[in-house]
C-alpha angles and dihedrals in degrees: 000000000000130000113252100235132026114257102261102224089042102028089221132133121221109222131182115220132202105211118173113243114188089157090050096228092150135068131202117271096026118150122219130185107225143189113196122197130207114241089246098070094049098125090018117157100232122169129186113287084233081064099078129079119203101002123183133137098013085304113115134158122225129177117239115211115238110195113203120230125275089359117112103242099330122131144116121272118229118212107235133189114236131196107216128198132176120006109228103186112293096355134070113213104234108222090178147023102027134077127204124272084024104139115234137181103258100181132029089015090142085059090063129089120204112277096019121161117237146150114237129217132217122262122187089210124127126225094208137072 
């Protein structure tokens, strides 16, 4: 059952679930914090928000991380346009310009310049819903 308006000051809607609990890991009466996601959006390609350079009018830029060869985490980073769709939190879903496993630059990307040399570090972060 879903409330019939959004909270004004979160924006936010209460809901009541039922959820089948044959392990009877829940109780009644438990809160949960929750993020739903429409079925769309099932195998949807989303980044951080932090991600994107220059974004306006679903366009946005991101730097795709390029490793050289035979040298630990090292590489250059390319500027690429982006077309971005829905906000879901703290991520953008990416409906163009992007393909997954692709490595971006998830944080300090406005500090960077095309063609920029870096060393990446490893995020155990995933790209897809």
């Amino acid at each position: 059952e879903l409330a019939s308006g959004a909270d004004p000051q979160t924006g936010s809607y209460e809901a009541e679930l039922k959820i089948k609990n044959a392990h009877k890991q829940f109780m009644t009466g438990y809160f949960s914090r929750s993020d739903i996601f429409p079925a769309d959006l099932k195998h949807a390609l989303v980044v951080p928000l932090e991600s994107l350079v220059n974004a306006s009018d679903h366009r946005a830029f991101v730097f795709v991380f390029s490793p050289e060869e035979n040298n630990e985490g090292k590489g250059t980073v390319v500027k690429r346009p982006v077309n971005t769709g829905r906000i879901l939190g703290d991520r953008v879903v990416v409906l163009k310009g992007l393909s997954e496993g692709e490595w971006i630059v998830s944080q300090g990307a406005k500090f960077l310049r095309a063609d920029m040399e870096v060393k990446a570090k490893q995020s155990n972060e995933k790209a897809v819903l």
